[in-house]
Kinemage of the C-alpha trace (Angstrom):
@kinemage 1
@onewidth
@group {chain A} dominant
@subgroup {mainchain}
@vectorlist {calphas} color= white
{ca unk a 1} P -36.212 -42.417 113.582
{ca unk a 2} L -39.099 -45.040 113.620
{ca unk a 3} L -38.148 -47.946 115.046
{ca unk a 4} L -40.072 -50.390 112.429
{ca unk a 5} L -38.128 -48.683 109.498
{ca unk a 6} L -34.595 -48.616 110.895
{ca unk a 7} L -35.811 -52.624 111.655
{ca unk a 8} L -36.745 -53.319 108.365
{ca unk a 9} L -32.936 -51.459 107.116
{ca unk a 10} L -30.856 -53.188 109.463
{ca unk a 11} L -32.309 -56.708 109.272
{ca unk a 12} L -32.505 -56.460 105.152
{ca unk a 13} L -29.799 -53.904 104.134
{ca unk a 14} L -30.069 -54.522 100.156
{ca unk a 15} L -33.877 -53.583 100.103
{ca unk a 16} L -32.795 -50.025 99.784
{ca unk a 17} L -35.686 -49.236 97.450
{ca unk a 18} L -37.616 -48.704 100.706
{ca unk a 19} L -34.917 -46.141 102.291
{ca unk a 20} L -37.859 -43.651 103.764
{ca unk a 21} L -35.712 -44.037 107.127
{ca unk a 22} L -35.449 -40.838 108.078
{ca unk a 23} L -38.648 -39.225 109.813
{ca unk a 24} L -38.960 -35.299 109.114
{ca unk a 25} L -37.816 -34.288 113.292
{ca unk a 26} L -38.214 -30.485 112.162
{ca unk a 27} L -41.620 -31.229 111.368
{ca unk a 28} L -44.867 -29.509 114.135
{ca unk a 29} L -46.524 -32.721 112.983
{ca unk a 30} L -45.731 -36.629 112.626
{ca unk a 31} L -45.621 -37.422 109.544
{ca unk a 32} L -46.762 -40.931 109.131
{ca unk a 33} L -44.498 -42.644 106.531
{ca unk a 34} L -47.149 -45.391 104.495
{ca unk a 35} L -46.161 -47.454 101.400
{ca unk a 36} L -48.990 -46.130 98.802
{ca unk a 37} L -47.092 -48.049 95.899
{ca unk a 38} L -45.669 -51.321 96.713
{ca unk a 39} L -43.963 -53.922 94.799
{ca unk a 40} L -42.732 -56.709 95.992
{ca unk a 41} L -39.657 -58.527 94.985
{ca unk a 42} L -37.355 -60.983 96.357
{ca unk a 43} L -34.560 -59.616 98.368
{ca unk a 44} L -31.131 -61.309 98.028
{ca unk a 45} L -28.162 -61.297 100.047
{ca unk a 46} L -25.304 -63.788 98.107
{ca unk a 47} L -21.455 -63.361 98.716
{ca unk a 48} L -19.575 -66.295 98.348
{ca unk a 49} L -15.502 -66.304 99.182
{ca unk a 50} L -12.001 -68.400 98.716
{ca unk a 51} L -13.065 -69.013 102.216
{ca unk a 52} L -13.416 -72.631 102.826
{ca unk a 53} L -16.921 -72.812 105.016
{ca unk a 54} L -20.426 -73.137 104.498
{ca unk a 55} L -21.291 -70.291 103.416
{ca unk a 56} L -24.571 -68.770 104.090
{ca unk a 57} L -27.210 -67.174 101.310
{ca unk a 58} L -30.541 -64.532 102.683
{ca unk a 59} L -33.644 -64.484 101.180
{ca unk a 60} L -36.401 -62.090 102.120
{ca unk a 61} L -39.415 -60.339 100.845
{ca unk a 62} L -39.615 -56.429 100.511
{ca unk a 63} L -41.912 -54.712 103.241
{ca unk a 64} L -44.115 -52.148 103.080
{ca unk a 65} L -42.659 -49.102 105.221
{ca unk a 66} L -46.308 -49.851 107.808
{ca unk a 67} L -45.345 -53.777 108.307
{ca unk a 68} L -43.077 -55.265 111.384
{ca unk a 69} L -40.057 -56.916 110.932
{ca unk a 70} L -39.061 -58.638 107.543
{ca unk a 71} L -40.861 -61.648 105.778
{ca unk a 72} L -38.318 -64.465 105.484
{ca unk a 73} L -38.289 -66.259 102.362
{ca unk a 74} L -38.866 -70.099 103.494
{ca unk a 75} L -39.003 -73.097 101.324
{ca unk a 76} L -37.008 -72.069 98.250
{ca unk a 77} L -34.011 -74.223 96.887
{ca unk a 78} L -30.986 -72.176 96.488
{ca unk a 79} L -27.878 -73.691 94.246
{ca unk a 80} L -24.458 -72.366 93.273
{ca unk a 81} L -23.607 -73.912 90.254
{ca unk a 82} L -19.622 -73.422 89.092
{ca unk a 83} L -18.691 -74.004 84.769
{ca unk a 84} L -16.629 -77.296 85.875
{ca unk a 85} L -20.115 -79.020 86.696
{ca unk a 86} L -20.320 -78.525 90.714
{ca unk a 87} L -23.350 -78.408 92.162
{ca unk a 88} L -23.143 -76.431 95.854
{ca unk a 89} L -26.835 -76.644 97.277
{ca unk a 90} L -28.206 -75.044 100.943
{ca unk a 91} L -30.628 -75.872 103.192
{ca unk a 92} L -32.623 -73.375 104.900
{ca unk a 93} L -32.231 -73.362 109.061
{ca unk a 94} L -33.429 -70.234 110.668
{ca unk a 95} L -34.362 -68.284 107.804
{ca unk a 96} L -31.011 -68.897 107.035
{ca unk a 97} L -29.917 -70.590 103.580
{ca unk a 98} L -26.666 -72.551 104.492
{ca unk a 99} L -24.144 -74.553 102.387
{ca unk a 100} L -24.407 -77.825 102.968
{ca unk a 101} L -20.821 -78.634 102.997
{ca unk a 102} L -18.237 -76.521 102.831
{ca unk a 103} L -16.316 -75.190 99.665
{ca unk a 104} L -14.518 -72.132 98.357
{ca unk a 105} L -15.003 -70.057 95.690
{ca unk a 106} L -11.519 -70.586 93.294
{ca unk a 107} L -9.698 -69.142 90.499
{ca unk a 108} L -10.824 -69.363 86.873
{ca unk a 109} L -13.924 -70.487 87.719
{ca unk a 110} L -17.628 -68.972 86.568
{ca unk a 111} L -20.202 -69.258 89.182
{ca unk a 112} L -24.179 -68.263 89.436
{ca unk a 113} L -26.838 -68.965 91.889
{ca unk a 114} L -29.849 -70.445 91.317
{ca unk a 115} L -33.181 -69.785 93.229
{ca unk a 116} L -36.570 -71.667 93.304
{ca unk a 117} L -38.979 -70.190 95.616
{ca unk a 118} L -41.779 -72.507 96.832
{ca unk a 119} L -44.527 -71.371 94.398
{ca unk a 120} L -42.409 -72.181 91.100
{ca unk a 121} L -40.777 -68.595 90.868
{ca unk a 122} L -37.171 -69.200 89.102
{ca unk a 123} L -33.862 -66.305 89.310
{ca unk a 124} L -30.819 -66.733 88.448
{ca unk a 125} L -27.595 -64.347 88.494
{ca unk a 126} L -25.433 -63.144 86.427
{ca unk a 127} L -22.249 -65.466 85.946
{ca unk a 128} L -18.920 -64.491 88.348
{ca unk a 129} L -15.887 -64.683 88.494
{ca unk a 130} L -13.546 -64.710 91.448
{ca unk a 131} L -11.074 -61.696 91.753
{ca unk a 132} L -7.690 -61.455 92.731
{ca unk a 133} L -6.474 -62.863 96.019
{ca unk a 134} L -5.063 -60.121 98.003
{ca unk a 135} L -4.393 -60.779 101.852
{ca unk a 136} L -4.505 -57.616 104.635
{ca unk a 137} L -1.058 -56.690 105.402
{ca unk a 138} L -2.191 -54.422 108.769
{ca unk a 139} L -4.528 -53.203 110.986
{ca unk a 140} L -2.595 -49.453 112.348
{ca unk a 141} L -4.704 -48.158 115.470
{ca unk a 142} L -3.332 -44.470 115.894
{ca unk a 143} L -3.959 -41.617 117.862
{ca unk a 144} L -5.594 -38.932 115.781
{ca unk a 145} L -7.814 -35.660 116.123
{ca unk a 146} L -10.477 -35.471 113.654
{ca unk a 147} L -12.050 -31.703 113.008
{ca unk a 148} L -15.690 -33.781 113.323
{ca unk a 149} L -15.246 -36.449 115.516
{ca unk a 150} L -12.541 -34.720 118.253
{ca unk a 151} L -9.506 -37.071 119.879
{ca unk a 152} L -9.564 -40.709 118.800
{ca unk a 153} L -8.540 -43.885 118.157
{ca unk a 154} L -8.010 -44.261 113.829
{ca unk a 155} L -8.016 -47.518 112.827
{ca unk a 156} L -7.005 -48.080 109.092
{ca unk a 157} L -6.590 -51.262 106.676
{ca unk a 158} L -3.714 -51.378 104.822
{ca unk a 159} L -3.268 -53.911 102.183
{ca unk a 160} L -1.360 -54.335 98.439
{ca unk a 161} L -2.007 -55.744 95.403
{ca unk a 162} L 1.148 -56.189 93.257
{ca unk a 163} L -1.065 -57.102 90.241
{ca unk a 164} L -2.627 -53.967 90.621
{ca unk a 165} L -5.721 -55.903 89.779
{ca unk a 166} L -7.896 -55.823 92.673
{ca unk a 167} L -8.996 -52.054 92.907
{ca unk a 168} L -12.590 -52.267 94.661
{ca unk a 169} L -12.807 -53.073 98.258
{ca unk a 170} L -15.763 -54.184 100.923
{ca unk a 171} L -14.756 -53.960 104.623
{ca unk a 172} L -16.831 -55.383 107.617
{ca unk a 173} L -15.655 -55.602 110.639
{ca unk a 174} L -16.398 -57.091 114.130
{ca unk a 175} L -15.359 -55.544 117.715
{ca unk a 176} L -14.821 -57.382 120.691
{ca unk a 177} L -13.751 -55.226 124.308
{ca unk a 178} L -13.371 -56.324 127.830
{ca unk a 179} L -16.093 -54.742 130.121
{ca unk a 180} L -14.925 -54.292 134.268
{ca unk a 181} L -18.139 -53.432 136.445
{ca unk a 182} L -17.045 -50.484 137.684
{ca unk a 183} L -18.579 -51.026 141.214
{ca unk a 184} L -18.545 -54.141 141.786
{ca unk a 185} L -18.252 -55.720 144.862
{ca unk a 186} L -17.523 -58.478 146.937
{ca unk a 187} L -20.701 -58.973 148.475
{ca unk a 188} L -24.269 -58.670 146.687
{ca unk a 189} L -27.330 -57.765 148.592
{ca unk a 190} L -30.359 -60.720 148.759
{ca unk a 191} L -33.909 -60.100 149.889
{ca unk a 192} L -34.643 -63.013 152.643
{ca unk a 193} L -37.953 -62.148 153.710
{ca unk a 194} L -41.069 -59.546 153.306
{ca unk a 195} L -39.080 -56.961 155.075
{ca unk a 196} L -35.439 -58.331 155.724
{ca unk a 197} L -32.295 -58.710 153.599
{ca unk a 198} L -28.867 -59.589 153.650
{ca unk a 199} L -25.646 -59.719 152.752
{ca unk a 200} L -23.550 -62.792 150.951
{ca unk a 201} L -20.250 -63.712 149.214
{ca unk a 202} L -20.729 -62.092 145.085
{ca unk a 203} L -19.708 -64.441 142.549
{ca unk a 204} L -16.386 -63.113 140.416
{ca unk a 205} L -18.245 -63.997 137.809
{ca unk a 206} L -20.424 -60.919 137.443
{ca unk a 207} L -17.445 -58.617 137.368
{ca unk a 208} L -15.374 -59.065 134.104
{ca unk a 209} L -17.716 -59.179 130.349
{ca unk a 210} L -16.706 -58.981 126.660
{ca unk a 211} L -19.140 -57.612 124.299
{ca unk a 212} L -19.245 -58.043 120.581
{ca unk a 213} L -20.828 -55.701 117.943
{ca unk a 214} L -20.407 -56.230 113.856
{ca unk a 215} L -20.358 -53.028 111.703
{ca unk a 216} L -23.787 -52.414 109.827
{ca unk a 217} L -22.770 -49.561 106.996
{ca unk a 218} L -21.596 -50.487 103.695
{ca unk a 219} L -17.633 -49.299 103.778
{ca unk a 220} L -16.102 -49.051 100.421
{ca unk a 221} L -12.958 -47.711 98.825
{ca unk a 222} L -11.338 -48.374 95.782
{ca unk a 223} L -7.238 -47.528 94.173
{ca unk a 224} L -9.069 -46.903 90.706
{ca unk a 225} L -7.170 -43.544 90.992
{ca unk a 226} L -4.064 -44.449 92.749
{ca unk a 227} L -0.817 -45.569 90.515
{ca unk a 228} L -0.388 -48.893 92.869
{ca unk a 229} L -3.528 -51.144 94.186
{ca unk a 230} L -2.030 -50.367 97.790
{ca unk a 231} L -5.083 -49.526 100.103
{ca unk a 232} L -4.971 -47.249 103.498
{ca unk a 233} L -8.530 -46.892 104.734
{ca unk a 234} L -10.009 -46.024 107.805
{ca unk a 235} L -12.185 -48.627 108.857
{ca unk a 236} L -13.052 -47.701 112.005
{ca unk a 237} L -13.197 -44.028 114.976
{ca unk a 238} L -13.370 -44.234 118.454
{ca unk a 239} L -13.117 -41.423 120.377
{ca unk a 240} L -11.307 -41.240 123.300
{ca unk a 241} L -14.432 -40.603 125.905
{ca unk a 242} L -16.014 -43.912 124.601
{ca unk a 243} L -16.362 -46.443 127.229
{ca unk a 244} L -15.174 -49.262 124.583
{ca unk a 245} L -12.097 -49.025 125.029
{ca unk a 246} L -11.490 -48.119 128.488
{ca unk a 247} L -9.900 -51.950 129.285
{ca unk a 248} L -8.547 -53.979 125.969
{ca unk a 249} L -10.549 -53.796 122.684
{ca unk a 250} L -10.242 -55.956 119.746
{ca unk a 251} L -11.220 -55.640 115.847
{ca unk a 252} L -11.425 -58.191 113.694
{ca unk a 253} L -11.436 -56.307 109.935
{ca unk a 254} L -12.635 -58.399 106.778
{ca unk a 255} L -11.870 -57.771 103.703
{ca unk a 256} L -13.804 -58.382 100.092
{ca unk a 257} L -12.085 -57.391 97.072
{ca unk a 258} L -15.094 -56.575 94.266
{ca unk a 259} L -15.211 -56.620 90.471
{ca unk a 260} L -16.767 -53.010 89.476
{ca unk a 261} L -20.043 -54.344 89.067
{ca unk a 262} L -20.582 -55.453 92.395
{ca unk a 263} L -18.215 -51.945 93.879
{ca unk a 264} L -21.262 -49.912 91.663
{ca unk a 265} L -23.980 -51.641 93.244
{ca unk a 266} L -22.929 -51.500 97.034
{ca unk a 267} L -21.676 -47.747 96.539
{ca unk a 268} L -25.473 -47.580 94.789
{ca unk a 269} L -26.795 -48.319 98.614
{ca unk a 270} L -24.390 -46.434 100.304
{ca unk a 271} L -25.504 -43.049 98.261
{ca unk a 272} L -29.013 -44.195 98.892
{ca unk a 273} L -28.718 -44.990 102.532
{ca unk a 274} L -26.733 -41.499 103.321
{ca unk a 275} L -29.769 -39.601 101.783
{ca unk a 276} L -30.606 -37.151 104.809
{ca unk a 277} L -34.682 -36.852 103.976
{ca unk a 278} L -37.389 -38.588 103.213
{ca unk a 279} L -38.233 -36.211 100.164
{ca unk a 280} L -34.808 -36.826 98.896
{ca unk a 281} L -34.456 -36.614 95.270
{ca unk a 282} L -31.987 -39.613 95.586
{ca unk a 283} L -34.611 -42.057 96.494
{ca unk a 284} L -35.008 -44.915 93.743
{ca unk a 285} L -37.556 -46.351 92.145
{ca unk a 286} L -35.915 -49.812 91.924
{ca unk a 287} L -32.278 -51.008 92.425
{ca unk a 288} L -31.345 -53.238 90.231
{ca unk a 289} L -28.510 -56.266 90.900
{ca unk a 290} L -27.501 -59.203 89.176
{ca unk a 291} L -30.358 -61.348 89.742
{ca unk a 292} L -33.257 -61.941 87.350
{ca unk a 293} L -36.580 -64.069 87.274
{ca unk a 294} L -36.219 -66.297 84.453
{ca unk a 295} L -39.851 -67.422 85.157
{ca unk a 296} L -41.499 -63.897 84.430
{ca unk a 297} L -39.533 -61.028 83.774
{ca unk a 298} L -42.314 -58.609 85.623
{ca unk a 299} L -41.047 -60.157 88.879
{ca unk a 300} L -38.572 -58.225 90.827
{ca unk a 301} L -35.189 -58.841 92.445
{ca unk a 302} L -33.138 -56.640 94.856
{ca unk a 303} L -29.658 -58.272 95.565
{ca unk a 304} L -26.174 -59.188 94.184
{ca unk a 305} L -24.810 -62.479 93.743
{ca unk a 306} L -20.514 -61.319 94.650
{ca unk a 307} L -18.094 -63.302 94.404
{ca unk a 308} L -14.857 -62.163 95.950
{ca unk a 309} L -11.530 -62.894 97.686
{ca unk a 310} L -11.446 -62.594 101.225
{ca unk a 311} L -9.306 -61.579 103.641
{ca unk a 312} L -9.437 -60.892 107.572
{ca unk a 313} L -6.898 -59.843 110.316
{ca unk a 314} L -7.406 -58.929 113.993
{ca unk a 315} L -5.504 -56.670 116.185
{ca unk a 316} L -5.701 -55.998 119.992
{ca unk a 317} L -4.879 -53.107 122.262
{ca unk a 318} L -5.416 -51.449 125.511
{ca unk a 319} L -6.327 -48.150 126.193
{ca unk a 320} L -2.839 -47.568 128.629
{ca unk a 321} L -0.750 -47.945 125.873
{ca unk a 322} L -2.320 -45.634 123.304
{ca unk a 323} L -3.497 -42.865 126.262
{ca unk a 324} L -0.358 -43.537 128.577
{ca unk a 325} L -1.028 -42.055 131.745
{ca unk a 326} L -4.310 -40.338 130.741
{ca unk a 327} L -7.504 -41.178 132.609
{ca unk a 328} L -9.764 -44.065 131.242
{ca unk a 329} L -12.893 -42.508 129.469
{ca unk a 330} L -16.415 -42.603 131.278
{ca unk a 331} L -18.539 -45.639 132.084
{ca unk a 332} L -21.929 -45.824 129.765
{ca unk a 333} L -24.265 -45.005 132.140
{ca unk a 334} L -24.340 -42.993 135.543
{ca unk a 335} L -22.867 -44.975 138.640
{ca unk a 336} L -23.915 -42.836 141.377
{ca unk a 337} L -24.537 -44.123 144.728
{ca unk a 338} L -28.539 -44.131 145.446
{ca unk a 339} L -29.221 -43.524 149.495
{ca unk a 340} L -31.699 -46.013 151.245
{ca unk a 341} L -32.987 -45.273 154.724
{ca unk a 342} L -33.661 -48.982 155.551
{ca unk a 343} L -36.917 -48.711 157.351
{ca unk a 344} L -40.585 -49.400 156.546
{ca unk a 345} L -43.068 -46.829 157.551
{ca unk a 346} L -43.527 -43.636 158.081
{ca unk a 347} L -40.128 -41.167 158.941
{ca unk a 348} L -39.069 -38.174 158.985
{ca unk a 349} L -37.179 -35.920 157.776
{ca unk a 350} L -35.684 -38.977 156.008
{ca unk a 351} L -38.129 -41.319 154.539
{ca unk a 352} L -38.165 -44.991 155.076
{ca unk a 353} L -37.526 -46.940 151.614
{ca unk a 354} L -36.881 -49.997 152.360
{ca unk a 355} L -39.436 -51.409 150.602
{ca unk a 356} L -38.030 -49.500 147.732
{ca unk a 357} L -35.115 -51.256 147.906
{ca unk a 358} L -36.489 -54.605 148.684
{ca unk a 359} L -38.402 -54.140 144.921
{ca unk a 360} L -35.056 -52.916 143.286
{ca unk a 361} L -33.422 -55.904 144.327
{ca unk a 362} L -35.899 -58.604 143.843
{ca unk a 363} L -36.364 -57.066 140.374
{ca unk a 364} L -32.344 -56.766 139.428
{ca unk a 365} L -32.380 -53.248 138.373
{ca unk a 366} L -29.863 -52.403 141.539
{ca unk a 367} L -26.775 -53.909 143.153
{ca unk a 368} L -25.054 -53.362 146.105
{ca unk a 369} L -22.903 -50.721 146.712
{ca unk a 370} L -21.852 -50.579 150.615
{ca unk a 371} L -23.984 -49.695 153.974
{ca unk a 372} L -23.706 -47.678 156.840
{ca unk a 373} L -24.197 -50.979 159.925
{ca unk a 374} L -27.978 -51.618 158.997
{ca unk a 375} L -29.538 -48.118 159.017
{ca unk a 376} L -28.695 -46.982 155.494
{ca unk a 377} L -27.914 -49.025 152.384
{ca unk a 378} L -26.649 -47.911 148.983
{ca unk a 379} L -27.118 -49.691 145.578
{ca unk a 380} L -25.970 -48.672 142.409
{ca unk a 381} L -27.719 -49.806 138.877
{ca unk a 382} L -27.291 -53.325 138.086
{ca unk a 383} L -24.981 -52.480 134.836
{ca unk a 384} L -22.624 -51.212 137.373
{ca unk a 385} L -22.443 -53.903 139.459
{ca unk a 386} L -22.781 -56.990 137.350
{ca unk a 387} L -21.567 -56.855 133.505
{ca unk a 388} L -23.526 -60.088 132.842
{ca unk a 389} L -26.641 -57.792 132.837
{ca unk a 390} L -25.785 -56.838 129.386
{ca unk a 391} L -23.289 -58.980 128.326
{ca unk a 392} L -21.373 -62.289 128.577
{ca unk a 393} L -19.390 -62.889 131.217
{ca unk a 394} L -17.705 -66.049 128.799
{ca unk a 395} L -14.403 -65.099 127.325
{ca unk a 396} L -13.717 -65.293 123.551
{ca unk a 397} L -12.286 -68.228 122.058
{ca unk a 398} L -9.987 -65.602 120.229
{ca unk a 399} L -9.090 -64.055 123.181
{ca unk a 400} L -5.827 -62.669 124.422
{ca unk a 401} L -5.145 -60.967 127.233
């Protein structure tokens, strides 16, 4: 997959119009993807919640397929006006349009956004409403086999509407899991001269890490079909080999209940987005939203303005209490122990690589594993040895252990 594309998806998921993600791998030759029609539009990215914060409003440009990265839209004024005459305005701070103060979205209330782009260009949205409160009841973790996936972890959503009024669902989610350094050690390996090292106390610090990931598909289901609004949905598989959740593993699920308008156009994406080739009959001309140019009607705009009740609960487990007695899956990368004969010169049979490992250390790809007295040392890669290589060694705020 090119790397530029799958950059342009991730960083500006509602520009769908430009889904050529997928590069023909079958293909003898590479087949250079190029934007030979382009139009460009305004991208928007607008949900607003009954969460009380400053909420936060994206505006980009559309890119041609060729072009790196995504062109931010700077400059612009960006309003959400409600029927009872407030007047919520954002400033922009890193390409970021941010409320600024904080309010909720509440009930019985019409809202639209208003855009003004720096060169006079004027959209506005269609007018929303908020839908029906409905709070997540539970997060379930079970263990499951899948016929695809294999052994796992399922974790579903499970939530009710009484009203039976709420229907369409968005889920996001964020995970959060405890990372142990596999091999580290007590003492760390430090380069004190041209041809000399040695060994000194390792901080704690490097051994324990959380990392944190946030879900980037569109995951939608709706009760449309169901006689109650009561929802069970998987939001999330892990198998059992993956390394995530070999300590403790958290998941914080969100939930955004939808009106059908806003349910068509994210399930719109979704078709779009699971189109397996680039000469897909599924791929759009344009994707229309909810926002329109007022100022010239031959302008484009990608994007929905939602406005829906939120929801969010976050669960915790470890991987001994769901595998009982089973070992713990596989590290991410290979630990193995990597020999060096710690002299500098020529030997044989055994060459010398000490300098080898002097450059290993001074660059951080290695640490310390143990040594035989001074004659042979062995170092494993860093990620083994020191989480903080690639991730943070700071606990959570959330945290518990």
């Amino acid at each position: 997959m090119d790397s530029k594309i799958m950059k342009t998806l991730i960083l500006n998921k509602i520009t769908l119009l430009l889904l050529l993600v997928f590069m023909l791998n079958s293909c003898t030759e590479t087949y250079v993807l190029q934007s030979n029609t382009y139009e460009e539009a305004l991208v928007v990215e607008a949900t607003i919640t009954n969460e009380l914060k400053k909420h936060e409003i994206k505006l980009s440009k559309t890119a041609r397929l060729e072009d790196d990265g995504i062109a931010i839209e700077i400059g612009a004024s960006v309003v959400v006006k409600s029927n009872a005459g407030e007047i919520f305005s954002f400033e922009e701070k890193d390409g970021i349009y941010i409320a600024e103060s904080a309010f909720r979205a509440e009930p019985n209330k019409i809202y639209s956004l208003e855009i003004k782009t720096k060169d006079g260009k004027v959209y506005q949205s269609n007018e929303q409403t908020l839908t029906t409160p409905n709070e997540i009841e539970s997060i379930v973790p079970t263990v499951v086999t899948d016929s695809k996936e294999g052994r796992g972890v399922q974790i579903k959503v499970n939530s009710y509407d009484p009203t039976n009024t709420s229907k369409y669902y968005r889920y996001e989610y964020d995970e959060t899991y405890k990372i142990i350094a596999p091999k580290w050690r007590g003492e760390k390996l430090v380069v004190t001269g041209p041809q000399s090292v040695a060994l000194e106390p390792n901080s704690t610090d490097t051994r324990i890490c959380y990392a944190t990931k946030t879900s980037n598909e569109i995951l939608l289901t709706n009760t449309t079909n169901l006689q109650e609004d009561r929802v069970n949905y998987q939001v999330r598989f892990i198998s059992d080999q993956n390394y995530i959740i070999t300590h403790r593993y958290s998941i914080l699920v969100k939930q955004y209940v939808q009106n059908l308008e806003s349910y068509t156009f994210r399930k719109t994406m979704k078709e779009i987005s699971s189109s397996a080739s680039v000469l897909s009959p599924k791929q759009p001309g344009f994707l229309d939203g909810n926002i329109k140019c007022i100022s010239n009607s031959s302008e484009k705009a990608i994007g929905f303005f939602e406005v829906s009740s939120f929801s969010s609960k976050r669960i915790f487990f470890n991987y001994k209490d769901l595998f009982p007695g089973e070992p713990i899956p596989p590290y991410y990368t290979d630990c193995t122990d990597e020999e060096y004969k710690y002299c500098f010169g020529f030997s044989m049979p055994i060459p010398c690589r000490g300098k080898a490992l002097i450059d290993n250390i001074s660059a951080n790809t290695v640490t310390y594993s143990y040594n035989i007295e001074s004659s042979y040392y062995y170092t494993v890669p860093v990620e083994c040895g020191d989480c903080t290589s690639f991730s943070s060694n700071i606990k959570p705020s959330f945290w518990i252990d």
